[in-house]
N, C-alpha and C positions, 0 to 999 in steps of 0.2 A: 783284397779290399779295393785295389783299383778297378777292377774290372766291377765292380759292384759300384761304385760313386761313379764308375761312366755312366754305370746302367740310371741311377738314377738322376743323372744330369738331361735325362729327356724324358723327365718325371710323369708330363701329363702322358705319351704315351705306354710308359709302364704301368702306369696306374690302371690306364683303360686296358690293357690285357690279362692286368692280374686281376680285374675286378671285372670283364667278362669271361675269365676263366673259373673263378670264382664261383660266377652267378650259373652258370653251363652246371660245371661238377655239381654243387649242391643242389639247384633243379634237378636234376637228372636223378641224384638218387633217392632225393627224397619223396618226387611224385613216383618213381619206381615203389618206395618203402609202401605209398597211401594203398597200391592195389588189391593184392594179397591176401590184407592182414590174417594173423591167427588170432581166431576166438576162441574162449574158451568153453569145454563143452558139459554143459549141464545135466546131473544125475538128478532123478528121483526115485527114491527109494521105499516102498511100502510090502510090508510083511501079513498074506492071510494065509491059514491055511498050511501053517509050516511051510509053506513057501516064501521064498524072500523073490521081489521083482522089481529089476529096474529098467527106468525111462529113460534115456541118455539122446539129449540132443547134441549134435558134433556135425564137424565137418569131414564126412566120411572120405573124401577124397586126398586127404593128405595121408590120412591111417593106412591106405590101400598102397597109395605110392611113396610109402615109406618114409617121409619127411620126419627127423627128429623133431617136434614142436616145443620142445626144451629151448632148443639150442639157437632156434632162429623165429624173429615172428612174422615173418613175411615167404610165402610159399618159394615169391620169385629170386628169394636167396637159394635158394637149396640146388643142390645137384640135381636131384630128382623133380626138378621143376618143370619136365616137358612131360614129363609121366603124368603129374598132377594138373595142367591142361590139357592133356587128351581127356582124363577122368573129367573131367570139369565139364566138357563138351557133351558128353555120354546122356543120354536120355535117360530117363529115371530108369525103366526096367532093366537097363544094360547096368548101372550101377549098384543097384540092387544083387543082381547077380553077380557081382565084381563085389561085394561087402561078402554076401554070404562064403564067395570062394574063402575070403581071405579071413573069415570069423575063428578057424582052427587058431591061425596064430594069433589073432587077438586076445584071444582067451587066455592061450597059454601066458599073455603076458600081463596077465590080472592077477591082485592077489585076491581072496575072496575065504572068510575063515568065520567061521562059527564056534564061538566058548573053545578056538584053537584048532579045530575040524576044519579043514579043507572040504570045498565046496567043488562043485563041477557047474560052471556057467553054462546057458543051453539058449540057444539065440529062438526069441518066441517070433520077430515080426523087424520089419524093415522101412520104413517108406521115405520117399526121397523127393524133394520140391523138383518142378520142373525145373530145366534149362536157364532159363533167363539171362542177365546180363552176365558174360564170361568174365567179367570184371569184376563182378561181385560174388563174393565168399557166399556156398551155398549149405544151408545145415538142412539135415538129417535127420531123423528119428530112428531108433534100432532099440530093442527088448528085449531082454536075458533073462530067465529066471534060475533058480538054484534051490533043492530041496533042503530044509534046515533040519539038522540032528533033531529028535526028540526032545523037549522040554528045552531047548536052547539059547541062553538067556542075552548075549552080545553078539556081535557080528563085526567083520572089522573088514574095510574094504577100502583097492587102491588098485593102479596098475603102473604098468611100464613109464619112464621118464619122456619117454619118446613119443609118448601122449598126447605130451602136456599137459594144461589143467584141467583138474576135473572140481568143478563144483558139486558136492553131493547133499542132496538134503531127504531129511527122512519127513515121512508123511504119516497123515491121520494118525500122529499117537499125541501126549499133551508134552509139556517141551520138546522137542523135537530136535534133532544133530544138524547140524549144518557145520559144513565144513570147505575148505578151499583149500584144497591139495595139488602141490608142484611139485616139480622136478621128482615126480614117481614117490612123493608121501603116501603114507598108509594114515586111513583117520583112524581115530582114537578105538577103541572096544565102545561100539554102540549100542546101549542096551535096547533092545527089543520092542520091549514095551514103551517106551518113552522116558523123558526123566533126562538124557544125556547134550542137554540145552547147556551150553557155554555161559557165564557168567557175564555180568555185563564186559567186567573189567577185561575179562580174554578174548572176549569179540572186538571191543576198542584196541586190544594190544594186536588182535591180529590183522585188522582191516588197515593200521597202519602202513605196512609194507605193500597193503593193496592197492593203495593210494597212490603211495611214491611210486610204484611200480607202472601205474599209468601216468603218469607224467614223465620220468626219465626208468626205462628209454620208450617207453609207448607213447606217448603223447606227444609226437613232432608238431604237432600243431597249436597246444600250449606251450609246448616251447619255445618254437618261433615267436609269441605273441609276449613271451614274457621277455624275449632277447630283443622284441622291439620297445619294450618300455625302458631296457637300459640303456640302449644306444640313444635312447635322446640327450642324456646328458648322466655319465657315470660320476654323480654325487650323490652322497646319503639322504638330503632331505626332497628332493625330486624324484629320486628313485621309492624312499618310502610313501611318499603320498600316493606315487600311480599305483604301489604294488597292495598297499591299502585299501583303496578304495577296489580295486580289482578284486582282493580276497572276500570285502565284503560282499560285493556283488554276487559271485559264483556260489558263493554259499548261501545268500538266500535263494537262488533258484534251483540249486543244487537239493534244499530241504525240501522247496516246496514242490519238484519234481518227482522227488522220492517219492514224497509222503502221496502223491496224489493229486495236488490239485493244479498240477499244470505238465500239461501233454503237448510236447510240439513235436509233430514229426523230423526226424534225423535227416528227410529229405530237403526240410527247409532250414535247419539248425545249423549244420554243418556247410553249405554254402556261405550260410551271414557268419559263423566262424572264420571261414577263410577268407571273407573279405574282411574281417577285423582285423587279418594280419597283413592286410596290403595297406588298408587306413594308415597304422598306425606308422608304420615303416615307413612310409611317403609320406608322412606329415614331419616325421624325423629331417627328411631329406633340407624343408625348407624353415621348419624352427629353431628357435634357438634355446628353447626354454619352454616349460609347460605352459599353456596357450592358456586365454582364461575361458576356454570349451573342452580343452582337454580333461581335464578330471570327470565331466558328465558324461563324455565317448566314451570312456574306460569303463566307467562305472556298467552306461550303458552293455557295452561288449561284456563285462563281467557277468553280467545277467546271462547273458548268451551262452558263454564257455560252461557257464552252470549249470546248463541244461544240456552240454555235450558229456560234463560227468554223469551228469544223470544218466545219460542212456549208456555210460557204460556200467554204473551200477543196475540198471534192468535189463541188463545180458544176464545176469543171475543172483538178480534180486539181495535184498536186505532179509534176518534174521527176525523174524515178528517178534518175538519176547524181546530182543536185545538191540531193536531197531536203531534207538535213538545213541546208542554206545556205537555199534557198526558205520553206522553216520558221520559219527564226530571221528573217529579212528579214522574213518578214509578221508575225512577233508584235512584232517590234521598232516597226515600222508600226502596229499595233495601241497599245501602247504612248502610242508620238508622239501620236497620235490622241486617246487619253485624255487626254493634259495638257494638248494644244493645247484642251480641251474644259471643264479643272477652268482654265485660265489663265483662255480668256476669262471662264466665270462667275466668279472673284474679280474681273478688272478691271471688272465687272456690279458689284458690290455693294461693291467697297471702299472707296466713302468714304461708303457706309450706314454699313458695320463699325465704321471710325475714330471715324465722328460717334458712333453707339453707346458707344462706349469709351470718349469723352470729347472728342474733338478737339474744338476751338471752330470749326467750318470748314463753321457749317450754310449759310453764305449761299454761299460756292464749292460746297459740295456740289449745292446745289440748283440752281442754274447751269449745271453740269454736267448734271446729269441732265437737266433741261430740255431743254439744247442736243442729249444724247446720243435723247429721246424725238421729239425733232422732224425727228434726223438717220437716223433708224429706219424711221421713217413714212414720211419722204419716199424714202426707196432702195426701201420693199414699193409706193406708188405706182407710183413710175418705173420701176419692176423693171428695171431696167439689165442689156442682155442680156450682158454679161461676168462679172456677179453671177450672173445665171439657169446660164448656162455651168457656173461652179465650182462653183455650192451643187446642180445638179442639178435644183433646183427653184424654182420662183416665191421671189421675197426676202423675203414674205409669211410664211411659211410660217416661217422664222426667224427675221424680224421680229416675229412680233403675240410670240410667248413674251418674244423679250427688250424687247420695249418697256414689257410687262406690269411684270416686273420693273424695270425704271427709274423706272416711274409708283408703283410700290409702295414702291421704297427714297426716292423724292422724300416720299412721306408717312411714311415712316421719319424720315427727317429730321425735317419740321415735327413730330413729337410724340416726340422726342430726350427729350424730358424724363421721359414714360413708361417704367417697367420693362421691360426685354426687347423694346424696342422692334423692332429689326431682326428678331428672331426671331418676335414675333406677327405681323410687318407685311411682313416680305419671304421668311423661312425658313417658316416653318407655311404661308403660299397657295401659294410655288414645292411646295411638298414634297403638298400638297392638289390642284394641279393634275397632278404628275408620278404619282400615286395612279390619278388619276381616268383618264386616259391608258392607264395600267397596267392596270385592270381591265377597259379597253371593250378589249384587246388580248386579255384571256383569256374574254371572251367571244366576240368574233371568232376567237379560234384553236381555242374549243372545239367552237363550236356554228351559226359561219358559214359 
């Protein structure tokens, strides 16, 4: 304990190390996490001629160099991350020829079954976008067909975990299947002829978790912008107006994206995104309280992040019969995602806040945090592959930010007695590193 009340007896310069080491770590890996990413790759599926044939767009260069897309969503995590920038480099026909080598074992890790009959996939065709920015995730087209048993009324199809998602949709028949399969699901016995359309209520139940699943842990970028609306002041009735009016926001662009009537390129969406999250963060630093321009910003920016779900809903599209159920399931998801996001950072900092406030509770508080920065570290060590599983990514990566935060409300604590304590010492560096974050994203999205 003494050696720590030294430590923080030369407070402004502790602060300035742990809040540019801070801002270092968490830069670093989350503009690492933006390069990468995995998307997910889309099936079309259409049956003439007792032939079944599918369209599969993907990103052939992870399948080839082996990446589990399960288990991580960023290439630059994986072991096998220099294999998949060499592939990445490769000029179309050199990759081409690097798919077909490696089509034997793809196959083999399909499942593919007709009324229970095993199928034999058979690669019809290949073609591959040029080169272009090595930064950018490049998709694929490749074609299979498979001959179907005689009179064969379902068809049931999935592959390896290590795929990762496969969106599949069946074509030209009247309801039609549409499915979004993980971690190596098989969809349902699809009949043939048409008819195997999801209900509303199963398309709302299932786009929920596809929702939450892009915001935590995909969405680093709505999630920075939702941790800048709490760091301005963690009370319930400022925190419910911004997070309000925000939800409102993103959902109307979010519909009207969908459905059609507003198109904005990802090239311009996604830079004014990540300046949303430097706004809001550097407006934290010198307010004190919701501004009376603030709630029109949000609203504002709301609009915007609306249109960044949108385009990841048209990576593989909405359900036409079950559009408006698919919709609501994923904003609802969206949603969960948010709170599951503003919950955990309050149970982050709320016995900063309380001690702040007055509570006499510095010696449990700091106990806590202790135990909470030691139990942080030790899980980004161990990276426990069940953690690596859910979070997507190394436990690091979510680790160094929240442990920052635990070491900084622990010296909240010991200088309780200073003015504004929690807010110079754990709100101004969270809101200074979410800034710093934010701008190396709109320099990357402008100029990378």
């Amino acid at each position: 304990m003494r050696i720590f009340l030294s430590f923080v007896s030369g407070a402004k310069l502790a602060f300035l190390r742990v809040l540019s080491t801070a801002v270092v770590v968490w830069g670093a890996t989350l503009s690492t996490v933006a390069a990468h990413e995995v998307l997910p790759s889309i099936g079309d599926m259409r049956v003439s001629d007792d032939v079944v044939t599918f369209d599969i767009r993907a990103n052939l260069e992870s399948f080839i160099a082996g990446i589990d897309l399960t288990e991580t969503a960023n290439t630059n995590e994986s072991p096998n991350a220099a294999t998949y920038d060499e592939l990445r480099a490769l000029p179309p026909a050199d990759l081409v020829a690097q798919f077909k080598a490696f089509w034997p074992r793809m196959a083999a890790g399909m499942t593919l079954t007709a009324d229970g009959q095993s199928l034999t996939p058979v690669l019809l065709d290949v073609s591959v976008e040029p080169v272009g920015s090595l930064a950018v995730v490049r998709a694929s087209n490749f074609s299979f067909s498979a001959e179907l048993p005689a009179d064969a009324q379902t068809l049931q199809m999935g592959w390896d975990s290590s795929f990762g998602v496969l969106v599949l949709r069946q074509m030209d028949v009247p309801e039609p299947y549409d499915g979004y399969l993980e971690a190596g699901g098989l969809s349902d016995q699809i009949p043939l002829a048409g008819g195997g359309q999801a209900t509303g209520w199963e398309t709302f139940v299932d786009y929920i978790p596809v929702g939450f699943d892009h915001i935590v842990p995909k969405g680093l970028d709505h999630i920075l912008f939702v941790l800048g609306l709490f760091f301005l002041a963690a009370r319930f009735r400022p925190l419910l107006l911004q997070v309000s009016l925000f939800t409102l926001a993103h959902t109307i662009t979010l519909a009207l994206a969908a459905l059609g009537y507003v198109n904005i390129p990802g090239s311009i969406v996604e830079p004014l995104i990540a300046a949303s999250i430097v706004f809001i963060a550097v407006e934290n630093i010198w307010a004190r309280g919701i501004s009376k321009w603030r709630p029109y910003v949000i609203f504002g920016f709301g609009l915007l992040h609306g249109l960044g779900f949108a385009s990841v809903l048209g990576e593989f599209g909405l359900p036409e019969g079950t559009f408006v159920a698919a919709l609501i399931g994923f904003n609802l998801g969206v949603e969960v995602g948010q709170l599951f996001v503003i919950s955990v950072a309050f149970l982050a900092v709320w016995q900063a806040v309380r001690i702040d406030r007055g509570k006499n509770e510095a010696g449990r508080g700091f106990a806590i945090y202790l135990a909470l920065t030691v139990s942080v570290i030790a899980l980004s060590v161990l990276n426990p592959p069940v953690l690596v599983v859910a979070l997507e990514n190394p436990v690091w990566i979510f680790g160094a930010p929240l442990a920052a935060v635990f070491i900084l409300s622990m010296v909240s604590i010991q200088l309780r007695d200073q003015p504004d304590a929690y807010r110079r010492l754990v709100a101004i560096p969270a809101s200074v590193a979410i800034a710093s974050v934010g701008a190396y994203w709109v320099v990357e999205r402008v100029f990378l």
